[in-house]
C-alpha positions as a printed Julia matrix, in Angstrom:
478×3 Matrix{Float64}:
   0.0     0.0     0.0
   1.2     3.86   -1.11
   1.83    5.93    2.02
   0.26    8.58    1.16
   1.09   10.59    4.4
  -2.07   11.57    5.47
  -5.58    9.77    6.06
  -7.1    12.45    3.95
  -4.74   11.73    0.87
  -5.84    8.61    1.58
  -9.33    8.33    1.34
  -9.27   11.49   -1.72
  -7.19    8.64   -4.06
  -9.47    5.67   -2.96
 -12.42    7.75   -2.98
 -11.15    8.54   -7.13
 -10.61    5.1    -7.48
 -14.28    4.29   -7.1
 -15.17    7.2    -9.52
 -17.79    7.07  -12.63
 -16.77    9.16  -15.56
 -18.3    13.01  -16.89
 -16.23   16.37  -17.84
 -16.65   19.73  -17.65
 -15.28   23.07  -17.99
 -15.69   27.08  -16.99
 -15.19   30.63  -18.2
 -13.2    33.52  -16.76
 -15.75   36.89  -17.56
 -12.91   39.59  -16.51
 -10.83   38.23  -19.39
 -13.66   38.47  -21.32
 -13.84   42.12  -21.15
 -10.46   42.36  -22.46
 -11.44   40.3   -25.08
 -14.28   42.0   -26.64
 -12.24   45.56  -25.89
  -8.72   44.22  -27.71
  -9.82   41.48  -30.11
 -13.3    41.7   -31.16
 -13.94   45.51  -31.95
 -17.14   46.22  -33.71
 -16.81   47.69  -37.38
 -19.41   50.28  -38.97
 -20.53   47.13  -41.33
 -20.58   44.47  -39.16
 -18.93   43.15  -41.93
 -17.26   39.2   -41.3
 -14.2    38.39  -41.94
 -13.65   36.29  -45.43
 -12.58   32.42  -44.87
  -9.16   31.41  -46.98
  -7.24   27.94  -46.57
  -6.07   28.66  -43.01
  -8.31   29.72  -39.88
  -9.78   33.11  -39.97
  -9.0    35.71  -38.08
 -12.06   36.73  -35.37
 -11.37   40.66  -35.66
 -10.49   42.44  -38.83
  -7.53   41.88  -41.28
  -5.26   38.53  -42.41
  -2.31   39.12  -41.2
   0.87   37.75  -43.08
   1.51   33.87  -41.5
   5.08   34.4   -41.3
   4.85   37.89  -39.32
   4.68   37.21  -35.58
   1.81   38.92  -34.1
   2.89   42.0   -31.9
   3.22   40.96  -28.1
   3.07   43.97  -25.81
   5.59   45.91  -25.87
   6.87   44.81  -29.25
   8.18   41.35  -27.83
   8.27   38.64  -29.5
   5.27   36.32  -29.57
   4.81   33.07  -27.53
   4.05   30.21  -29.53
   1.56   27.63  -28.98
   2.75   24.18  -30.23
  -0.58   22.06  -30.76
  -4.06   23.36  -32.18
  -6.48   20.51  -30.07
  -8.65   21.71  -26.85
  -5.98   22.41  -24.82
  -3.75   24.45  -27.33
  -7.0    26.44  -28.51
  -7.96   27.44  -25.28
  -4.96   28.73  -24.45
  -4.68   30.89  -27.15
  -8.06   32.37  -27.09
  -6.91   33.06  -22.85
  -4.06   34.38  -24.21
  -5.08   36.47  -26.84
  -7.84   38.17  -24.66
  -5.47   39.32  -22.55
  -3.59   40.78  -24.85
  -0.07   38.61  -26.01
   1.05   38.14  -28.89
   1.03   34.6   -29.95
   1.41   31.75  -32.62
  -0.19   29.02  -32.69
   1.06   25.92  -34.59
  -0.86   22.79  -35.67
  -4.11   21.53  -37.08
  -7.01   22.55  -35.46
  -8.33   19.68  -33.66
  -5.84   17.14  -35.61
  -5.58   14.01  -33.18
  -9.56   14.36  -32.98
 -10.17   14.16  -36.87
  -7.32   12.06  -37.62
  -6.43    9.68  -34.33
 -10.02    8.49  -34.04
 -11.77    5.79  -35.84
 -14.9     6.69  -38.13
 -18.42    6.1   -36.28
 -16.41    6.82  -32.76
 -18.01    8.58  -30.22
 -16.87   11.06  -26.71
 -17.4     9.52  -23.67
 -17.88   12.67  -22.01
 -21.07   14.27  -21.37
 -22.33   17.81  -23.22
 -21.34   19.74  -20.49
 -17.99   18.45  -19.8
 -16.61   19.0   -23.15
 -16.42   22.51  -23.7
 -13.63   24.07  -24.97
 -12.45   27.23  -22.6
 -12.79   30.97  -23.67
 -12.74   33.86  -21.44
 -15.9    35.39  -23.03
 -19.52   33.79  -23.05
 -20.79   31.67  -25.73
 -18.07   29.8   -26.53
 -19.32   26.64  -24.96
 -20.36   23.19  -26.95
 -23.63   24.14  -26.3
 -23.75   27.38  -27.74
 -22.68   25.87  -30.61
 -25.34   23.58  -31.17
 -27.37   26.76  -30.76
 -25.89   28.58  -33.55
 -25.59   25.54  -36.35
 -29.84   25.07  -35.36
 -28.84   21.71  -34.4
 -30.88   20.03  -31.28
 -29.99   20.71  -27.6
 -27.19   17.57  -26.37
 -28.14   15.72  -23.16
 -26.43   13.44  -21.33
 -28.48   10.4   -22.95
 -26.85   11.9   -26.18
 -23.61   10.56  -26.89
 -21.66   13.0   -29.1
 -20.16   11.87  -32.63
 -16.54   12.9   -32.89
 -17.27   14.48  -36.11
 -19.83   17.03  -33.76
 -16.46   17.66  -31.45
 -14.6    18.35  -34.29
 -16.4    20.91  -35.7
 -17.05   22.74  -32.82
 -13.23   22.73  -32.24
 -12.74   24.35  -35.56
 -15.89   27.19  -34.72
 -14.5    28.05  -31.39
 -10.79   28.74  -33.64
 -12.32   30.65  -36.09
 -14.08   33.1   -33.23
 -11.77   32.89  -30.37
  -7.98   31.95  -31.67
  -7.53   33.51  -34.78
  -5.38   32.22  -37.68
  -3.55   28.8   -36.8
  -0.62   27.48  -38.63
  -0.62   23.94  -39.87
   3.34   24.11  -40.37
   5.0    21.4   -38.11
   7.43   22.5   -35.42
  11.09   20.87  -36.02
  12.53   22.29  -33.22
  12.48   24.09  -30.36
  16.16   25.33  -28.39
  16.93   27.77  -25.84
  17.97   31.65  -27.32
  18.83   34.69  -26.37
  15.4    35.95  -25.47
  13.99   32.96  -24.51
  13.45   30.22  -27.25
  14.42   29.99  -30.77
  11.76   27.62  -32.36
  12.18   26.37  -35.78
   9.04   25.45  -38.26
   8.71   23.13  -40.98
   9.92   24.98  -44.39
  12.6    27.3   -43.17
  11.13   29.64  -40.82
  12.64   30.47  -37.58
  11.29   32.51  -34.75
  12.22   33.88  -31.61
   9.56   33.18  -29.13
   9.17   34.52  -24.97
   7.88   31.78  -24.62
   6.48   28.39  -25.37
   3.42   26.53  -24.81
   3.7    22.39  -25.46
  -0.56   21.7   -25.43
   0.31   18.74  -28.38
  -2.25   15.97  -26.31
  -1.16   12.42  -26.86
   0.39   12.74  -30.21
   3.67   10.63  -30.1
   2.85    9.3   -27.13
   0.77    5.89  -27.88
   1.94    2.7   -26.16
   2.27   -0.71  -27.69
   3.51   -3.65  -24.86
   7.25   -4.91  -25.33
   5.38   -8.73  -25.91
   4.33   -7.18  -29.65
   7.43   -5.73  -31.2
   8.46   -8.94  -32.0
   6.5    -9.19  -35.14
   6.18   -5.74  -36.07
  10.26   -4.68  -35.57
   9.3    -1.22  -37.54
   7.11   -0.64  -34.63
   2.88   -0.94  -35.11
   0.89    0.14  -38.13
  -1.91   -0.55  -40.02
  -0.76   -2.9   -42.73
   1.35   -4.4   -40.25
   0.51   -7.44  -37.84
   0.25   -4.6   -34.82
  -1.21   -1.42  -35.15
  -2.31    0.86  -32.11
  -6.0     2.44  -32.02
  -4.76    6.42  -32.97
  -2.96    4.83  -36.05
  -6.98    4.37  -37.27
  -9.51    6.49  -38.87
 -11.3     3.83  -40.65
 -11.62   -0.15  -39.09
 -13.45   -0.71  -42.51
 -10.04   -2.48  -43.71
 -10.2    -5.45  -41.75
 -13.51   -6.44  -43.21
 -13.35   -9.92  -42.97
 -10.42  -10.49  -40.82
  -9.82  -12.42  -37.48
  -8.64   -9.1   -35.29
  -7.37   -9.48  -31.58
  -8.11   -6.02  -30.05
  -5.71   -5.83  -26.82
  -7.55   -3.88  -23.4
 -10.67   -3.12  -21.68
 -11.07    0.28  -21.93
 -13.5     2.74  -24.08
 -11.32    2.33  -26.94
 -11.15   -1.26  -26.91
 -14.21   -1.52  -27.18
 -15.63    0.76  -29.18
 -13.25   -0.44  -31.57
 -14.26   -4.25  -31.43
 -18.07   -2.61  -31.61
 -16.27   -1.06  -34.78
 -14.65   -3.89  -36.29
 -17.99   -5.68  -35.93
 -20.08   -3.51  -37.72
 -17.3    -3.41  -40.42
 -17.76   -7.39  -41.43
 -14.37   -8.09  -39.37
 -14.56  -10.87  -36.43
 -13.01   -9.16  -33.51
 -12.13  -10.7   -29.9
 -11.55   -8.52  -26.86
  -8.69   -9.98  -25.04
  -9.53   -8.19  -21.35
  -6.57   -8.53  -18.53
  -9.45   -7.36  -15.56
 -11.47  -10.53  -14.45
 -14.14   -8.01  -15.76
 -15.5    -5.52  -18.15
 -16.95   -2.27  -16.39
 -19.7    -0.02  -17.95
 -20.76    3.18  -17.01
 -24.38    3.84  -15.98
 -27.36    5.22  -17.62
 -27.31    8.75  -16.77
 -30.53   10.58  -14.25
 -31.3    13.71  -15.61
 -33.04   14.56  -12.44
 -31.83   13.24   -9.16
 -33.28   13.41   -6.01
 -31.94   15.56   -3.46
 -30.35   13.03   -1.49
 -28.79   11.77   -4.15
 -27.13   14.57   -5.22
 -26.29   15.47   -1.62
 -24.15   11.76   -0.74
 -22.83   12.07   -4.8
 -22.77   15.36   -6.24
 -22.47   15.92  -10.17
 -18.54   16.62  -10.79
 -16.5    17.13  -14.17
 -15.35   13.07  -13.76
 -18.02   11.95  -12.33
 -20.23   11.62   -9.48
 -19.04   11.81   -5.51
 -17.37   14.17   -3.6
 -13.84   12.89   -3.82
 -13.91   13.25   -8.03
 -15.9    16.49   -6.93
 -12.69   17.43   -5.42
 -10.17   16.2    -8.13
 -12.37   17.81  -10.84
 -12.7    21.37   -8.78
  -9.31   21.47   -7.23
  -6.38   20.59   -9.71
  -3.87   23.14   -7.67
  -4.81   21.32   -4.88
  -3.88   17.82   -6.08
  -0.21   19.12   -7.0
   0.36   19.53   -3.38
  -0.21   15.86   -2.72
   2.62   13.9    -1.58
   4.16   12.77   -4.91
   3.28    8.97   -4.54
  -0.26   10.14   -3.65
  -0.52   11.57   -7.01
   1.03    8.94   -8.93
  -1.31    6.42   -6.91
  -4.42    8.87   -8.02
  -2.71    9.15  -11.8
  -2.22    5.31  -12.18
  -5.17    3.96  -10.45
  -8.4     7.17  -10.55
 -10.96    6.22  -13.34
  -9.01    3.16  -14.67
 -10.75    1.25  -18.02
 -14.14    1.52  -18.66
 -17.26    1.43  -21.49
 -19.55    4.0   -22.27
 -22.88    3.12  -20.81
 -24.46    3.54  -24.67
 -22.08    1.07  -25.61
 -22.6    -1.62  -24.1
 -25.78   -3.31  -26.08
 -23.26   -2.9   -28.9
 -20.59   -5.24  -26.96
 -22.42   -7.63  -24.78
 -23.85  -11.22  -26.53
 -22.27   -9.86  -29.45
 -18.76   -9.51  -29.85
 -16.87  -12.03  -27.85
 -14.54  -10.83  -24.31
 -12.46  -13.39  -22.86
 -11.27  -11.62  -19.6
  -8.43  -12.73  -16.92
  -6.48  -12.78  -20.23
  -2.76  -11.84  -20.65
  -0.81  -11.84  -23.46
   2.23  -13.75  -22.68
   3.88  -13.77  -26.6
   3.22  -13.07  -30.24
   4.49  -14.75  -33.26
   3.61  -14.55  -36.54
   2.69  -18.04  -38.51
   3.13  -19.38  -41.82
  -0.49  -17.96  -43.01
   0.98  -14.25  -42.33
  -1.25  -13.81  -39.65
  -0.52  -13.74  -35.46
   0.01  -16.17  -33.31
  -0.98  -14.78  -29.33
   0.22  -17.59  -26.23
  -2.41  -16.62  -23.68
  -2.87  -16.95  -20.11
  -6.25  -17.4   -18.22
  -9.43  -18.89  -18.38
  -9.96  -20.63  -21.88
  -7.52  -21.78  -24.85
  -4.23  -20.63  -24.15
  -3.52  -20.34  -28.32
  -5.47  -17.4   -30.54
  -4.64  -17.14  -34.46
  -5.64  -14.27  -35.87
  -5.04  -12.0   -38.87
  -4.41   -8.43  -36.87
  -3.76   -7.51  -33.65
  -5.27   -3.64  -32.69
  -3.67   -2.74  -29.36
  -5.91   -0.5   -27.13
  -3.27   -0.21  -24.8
  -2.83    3.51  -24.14
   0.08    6.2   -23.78
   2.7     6.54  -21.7
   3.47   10.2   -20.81
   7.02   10.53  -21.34
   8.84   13.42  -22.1
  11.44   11.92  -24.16
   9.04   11.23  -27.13
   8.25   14.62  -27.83
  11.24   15.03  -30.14
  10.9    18.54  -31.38
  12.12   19.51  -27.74
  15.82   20.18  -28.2
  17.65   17.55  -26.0
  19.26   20.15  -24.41
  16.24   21.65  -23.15
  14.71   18.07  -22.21
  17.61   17.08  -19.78
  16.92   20.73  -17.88
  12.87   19.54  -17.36
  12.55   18.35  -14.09
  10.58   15.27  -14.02
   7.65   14.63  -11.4
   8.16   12.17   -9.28
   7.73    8.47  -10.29
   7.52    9.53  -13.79
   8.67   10.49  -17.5
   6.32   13.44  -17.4
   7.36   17.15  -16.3
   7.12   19.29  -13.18
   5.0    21.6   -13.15
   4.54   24.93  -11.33
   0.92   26.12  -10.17
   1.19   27.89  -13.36
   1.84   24.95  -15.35
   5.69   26.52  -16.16
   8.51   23.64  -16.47
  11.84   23.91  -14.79
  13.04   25.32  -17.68
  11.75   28.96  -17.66
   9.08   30.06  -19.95
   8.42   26.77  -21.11
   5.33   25.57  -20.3
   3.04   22.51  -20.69
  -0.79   21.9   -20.65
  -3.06   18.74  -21.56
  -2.64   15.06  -20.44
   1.02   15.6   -20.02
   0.16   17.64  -16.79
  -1.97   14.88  -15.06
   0.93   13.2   -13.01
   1.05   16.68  -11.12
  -2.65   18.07  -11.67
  -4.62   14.83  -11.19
  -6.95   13.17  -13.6
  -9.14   16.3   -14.79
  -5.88   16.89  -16.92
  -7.0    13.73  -19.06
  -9.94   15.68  -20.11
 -11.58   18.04  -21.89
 -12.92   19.03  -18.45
  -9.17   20.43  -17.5
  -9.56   23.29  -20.29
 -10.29   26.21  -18.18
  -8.14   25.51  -14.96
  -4.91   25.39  -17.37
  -5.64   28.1   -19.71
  -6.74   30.37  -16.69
  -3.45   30.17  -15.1
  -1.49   29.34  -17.67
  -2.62   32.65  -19.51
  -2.45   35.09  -16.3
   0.95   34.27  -15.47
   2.11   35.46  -19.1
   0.62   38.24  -19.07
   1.2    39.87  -15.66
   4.67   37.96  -14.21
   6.46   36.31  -16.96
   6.34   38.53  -19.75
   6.94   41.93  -18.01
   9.98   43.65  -19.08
């Protein structure tokens, strides 16, 4: 057992543990101000802004993409590295209060491109908004303004709905964003000196690394075996992000690896595609989340209050109080990070799954090998045959958040980032800044000091609040 150093610690991780899964997110209407005054000024017309190949501007003009925009004070910009929720709110926080920055990636790119077709968010409506400091910038509103019908918690949102909200909330709250890929980023003389795909180099204040799980995705050691140039779709191995289409393995014999959302959505997937999928499960069971109660009795709500993760007051806590979790004792946050909502279904997934696609759980994969018909070969342990032959093996098997794989850090500037404690991930301060001045990082990365909100959409608003409010009144002042 963790010593977590204090009872409370204690029962706040085991309380997580227990946890049923929601998200959620918040607005900061002082910043909002600024953002109407600085960014959104009113013309005589009322005229919109025209739409060309990258993401409009929200106020008037196009500026040119390789002219930083003006920090205050003429300093250079800070630059954004990722376009998904994380890196979007950010710059819209950013923006409203005035600094200058560049924002680098495509809008919601792991979303439309790291997600199979047909997928759906776990999350709920109301825990997936996207965080700007003005009103009407939430999921909702959006719904609203396409005339599309109001989203419940009995609806389960398509990806392709999250996407294009993503891309509405850039075009009104971020401005233009750059889909040039950043090669590089080093330490310079006035802060960073951050190289992009095609030439250009910049000198940036400072640098904001919001690029979500790209890079990241984790494939057990027991696989490598038979796919040496690591997983991908035409290969024996591929991971779930690799997908945007299961379509392909119409047909085939697929052994998808975990027991998680995207396990099974993707056997549910595979399924519906004409393929034969089996769900090879290592928990002696397969956990679903419940059908949602609009309307709760009092009581209820009093013993397990609605929170951005979930229901009770320990994920109330975790969801509310990020800072707070940072000042655990380090292995009380790593206990909360490894074990706090661990793999589970969507509850609208589940007549999808059940009687219908087979689960063998208690299963491990003990070795892979491929056989003579060009197919796998899995050894299992557990309850039935200990031999599976299939044509593809999907791993569902998650990321690992290590710092090392984001390669467009300089290594230079990786070996100064202090690592949290009993991991690969960084250290953060309560303003999500590195070790390494200036250098900051937001999104799942964050979660082994911030807790399990950081996993989420739901974390939006805490990070770009304080990430935002520290540039622009500590770390940017002359």
């Amino acid at each position: 057992m963790v010593n977590c150093r204090s009872s409370s610690a204690k029962s706040l991780v085991d309380g997580c543990v227990a946890g049923t899964l929601v998200h959620r997110g918040g607005e900061n209407p002082e910043a909002g101000k600024r953002f109407r005054a600085q960014c959104c000024p009113r013309s005589g017309t009322g005229a919109r802004p025209s739409r060309g190949k990258h993401v409009t501007q929200p106020w008037s003009g196009q500026r040119d993409r390789r002219a930083p925009l003006a920090a205050k004070g003429g300093r250079s910009p800070v630059v954004v590295i990722g376009a998904g929720p994380y890196g979007l709110s950010v710059a819209a926080h950013l923006r409203a209060q005035g600094v200058g920055v560049r924002v680098f990636g495509e809008v919601m790119g792991s979303w439309r491109h790291a997600m199979a077709t047909g997928m759906f968010l776990k999350s709920t409506p109301d825990a997936t908004d996207l965080s700007a400091p003005v009103a009407g910038a939430r999921l909702a509103d959006y719904c609203r303004a396409q005339g599309q019908d109001e989203l419940t918690e009995l609806t389960p949102i398509p990806c392709t709905i999250f996407v294009a909200y993503g891309q509405w909330f850039a075009d009104r709250y971020v401005g233009e964003v750059e889909q040039s890929r950043i090669t590089s980023v080093e330490r310079g003389p006035a802060g960073f000196v951050v190289h992009v795909e095609g030439g250009e180099e910049l000198a940036a204040q400072a640098v904001v690394v919001a690029t979500g799980l790209s890079g990241l995705a984790h494939v057990p050691e027991q696989f490598r075996a038979v796919t040496p140039a690591g997983p991908h779709p035409d290969g024996l191995v591929s991971h779930t992000s690799q997908h945007q289409d299961l379509a392909r393995y119409a047909g085939q014999r697929v052994a998808v690896i975990g027991g998680g959302q995207s396990a099974l959505e993707s056997a549910a997937l595979l399924h519906e595609a004409r393929a034969i999928p089996t769900v090879l499960v290592r928990e002696s069971r397969v956990l679903w989340g419940e059908l949602p109660r609009l309307e709760r009795p009092l009581p209820h709500r009093v013993v397990w209050p609605s929170a951005a993760l979930g229901t009770g007051w320990s994920l109330l806590a975790v969801s509310r109080a990020p800072g707070a979790v940072r000042r655990l004792p380090a292995a009380a946050r790593m206990y909360l990070f490894r074990r706090a909502l661990g793999p589970s279904g969507g509850w609208w997934l589940r007549e999808r799954v059940e009687g219908i696609v087979p689960v063998r759980t208690g299963c491990s994969v003990e070795g892979v090998e491929a056989d003579r018909s060009g197919g796998a070969l899995l050894r299992l342990s557990g309850p039935g045959p200990d031999v599976l032959s299939v044509d593809h093996v999907l791993a569902a098997t998650g990321y690992r958040l290590d710092l090392e794989r984001l390669p467009f850090l300089a290594a230079s500037l990786r070996r100064e980032v202090r690592r949290a404690g009993g991991s690969a991930a960084p250290y953060l301060s309560a303003s999500f800044e590195s070790s390494v001045p200036r250098l900051y990082f937001t999104g799942s990365l964050t979660a082994p000091c911030f807790g399990p909100v950081m996993r989420f959409v739901a974390g939006t608003a805490f990070a770009a609040t304080r990430i935002s409010r520290h540039l622009s009144r500590g770390a940017l002042r002359p």
